[in-house]
C-alpha positions in Angstrom: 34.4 77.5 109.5 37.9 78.1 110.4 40.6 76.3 108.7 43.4 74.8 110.8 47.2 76.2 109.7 49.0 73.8 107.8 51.6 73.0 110.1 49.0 71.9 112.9 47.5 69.2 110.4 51.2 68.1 109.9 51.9 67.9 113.4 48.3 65.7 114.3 49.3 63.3 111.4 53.1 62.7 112.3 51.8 62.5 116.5 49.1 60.2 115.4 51.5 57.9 113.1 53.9 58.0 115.9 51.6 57.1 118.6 50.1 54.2 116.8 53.8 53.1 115.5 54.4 53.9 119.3 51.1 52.0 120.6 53.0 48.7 118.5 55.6 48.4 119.8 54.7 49.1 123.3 52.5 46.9 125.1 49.8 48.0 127.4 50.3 51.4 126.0 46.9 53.1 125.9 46.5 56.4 124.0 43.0 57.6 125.0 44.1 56.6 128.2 47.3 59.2 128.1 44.7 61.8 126.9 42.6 60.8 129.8 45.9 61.5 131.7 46.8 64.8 130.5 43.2 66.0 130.4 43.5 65.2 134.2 46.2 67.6 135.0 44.8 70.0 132.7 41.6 70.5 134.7 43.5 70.0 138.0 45.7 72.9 136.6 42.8 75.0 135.6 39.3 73.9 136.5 39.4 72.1 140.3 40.1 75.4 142.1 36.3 76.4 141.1 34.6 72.6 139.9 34.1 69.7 142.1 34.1 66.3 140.5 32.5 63.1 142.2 29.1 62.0 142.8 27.0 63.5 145.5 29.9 66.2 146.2 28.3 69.6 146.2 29.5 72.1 143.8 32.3 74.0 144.4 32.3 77.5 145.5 32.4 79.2 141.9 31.9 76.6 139.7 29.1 73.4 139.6 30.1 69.8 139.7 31.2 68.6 136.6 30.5 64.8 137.4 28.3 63.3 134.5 28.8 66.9 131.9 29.1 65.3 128.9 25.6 65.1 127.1 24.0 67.2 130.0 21.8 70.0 129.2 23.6 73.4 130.9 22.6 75.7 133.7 20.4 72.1 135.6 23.2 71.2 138.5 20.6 71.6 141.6 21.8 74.4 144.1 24.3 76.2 142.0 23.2 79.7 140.9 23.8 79.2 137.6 23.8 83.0 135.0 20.2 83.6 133.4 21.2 82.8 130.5 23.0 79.9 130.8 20.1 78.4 132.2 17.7 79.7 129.2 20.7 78.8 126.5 19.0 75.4 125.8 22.9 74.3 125.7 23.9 70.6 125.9 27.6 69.8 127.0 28.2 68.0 123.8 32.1 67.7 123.0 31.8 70.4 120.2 30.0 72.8 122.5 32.4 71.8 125.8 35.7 73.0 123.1 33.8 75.6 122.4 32.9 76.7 126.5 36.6 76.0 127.4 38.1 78.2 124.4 35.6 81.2 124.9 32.8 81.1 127.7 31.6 84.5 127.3 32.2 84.4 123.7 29.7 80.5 123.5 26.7 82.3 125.7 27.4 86.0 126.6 26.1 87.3 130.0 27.2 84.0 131.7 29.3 83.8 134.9 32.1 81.8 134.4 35.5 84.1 134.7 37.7 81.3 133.6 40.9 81.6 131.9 40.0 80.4 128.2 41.9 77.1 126.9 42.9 77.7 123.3 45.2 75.3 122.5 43.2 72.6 120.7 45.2 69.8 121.3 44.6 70.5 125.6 40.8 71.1 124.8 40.7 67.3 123.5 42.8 66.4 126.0 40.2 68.0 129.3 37.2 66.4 127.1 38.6 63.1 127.0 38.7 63.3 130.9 35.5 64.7 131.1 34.2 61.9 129.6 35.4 59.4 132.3 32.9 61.3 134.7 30.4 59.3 133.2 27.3 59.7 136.5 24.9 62.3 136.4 25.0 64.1 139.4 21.7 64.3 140.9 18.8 66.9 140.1 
């Protein structure tokens, strides 16, 4: 397992004890809900060009529709011509293996498709998860 540099595990405790001193003093402040927030620009910045996003919609041209990923098995989106071995990978979109996905497709299953632009910064990867999450309805088979 990689360990995380020092100065990153300063930086998530001092953001985290200033949110929640934050959160306090602020009423109707909502951090999952800013994550939520910046996770949704992230994947509008990076991922909507290629994904679609809400129930029934087809998937996009390069990319399936992410509506209801989270806990979904990979490579099962009906009509989307999905890499051979994505769709033998036995891969389920947990969070762990979505970070993973977004910081290295090719590196998580090799041979697949998807020519994305990795994420690496961790704190963006939580950030598109969290939003992923709010997708909550399977799209269906």
């Amino acid at each position: 397992m990689r360990s995380l540099p020092v100065s990153f595990l300063l930086a998530v405790s001092i953001i985290g004890a200033t949110t929640a001193g934050f959160a306090r003093h602020a009423p109707g402040f909502a951090p999952l809900r800013a994550k939520q927030a910046a996770g949704q620009k992230i994947f509008d910045d990076h991922c909507a060009i290629c994904h679609s996003l809400k129930r029934r919609q087809p998937s996009g041209l390069f990319g399936p529709n992410l509506n209801g990923v989270v806990g979904r098995p990979a490579g099962i989106v009906a009509g989307f011509p999905y890499s051979e071995a994505l769709k033998k990978s036995g891969l389920v979109w947990t969070e762990d293996n979505l970070r993973k996905w977004i910081a290295d497709s090719a590196g998580t299953i090799p041979h697949t498709l998807m020519p994305h632009v990795s994420i690496s910064d961790p704190a963006e990867q939580i950030y598109l998860i969290e939003y992923l999450k709010t997708l909550k309805v399977q799209v269906a088979r």
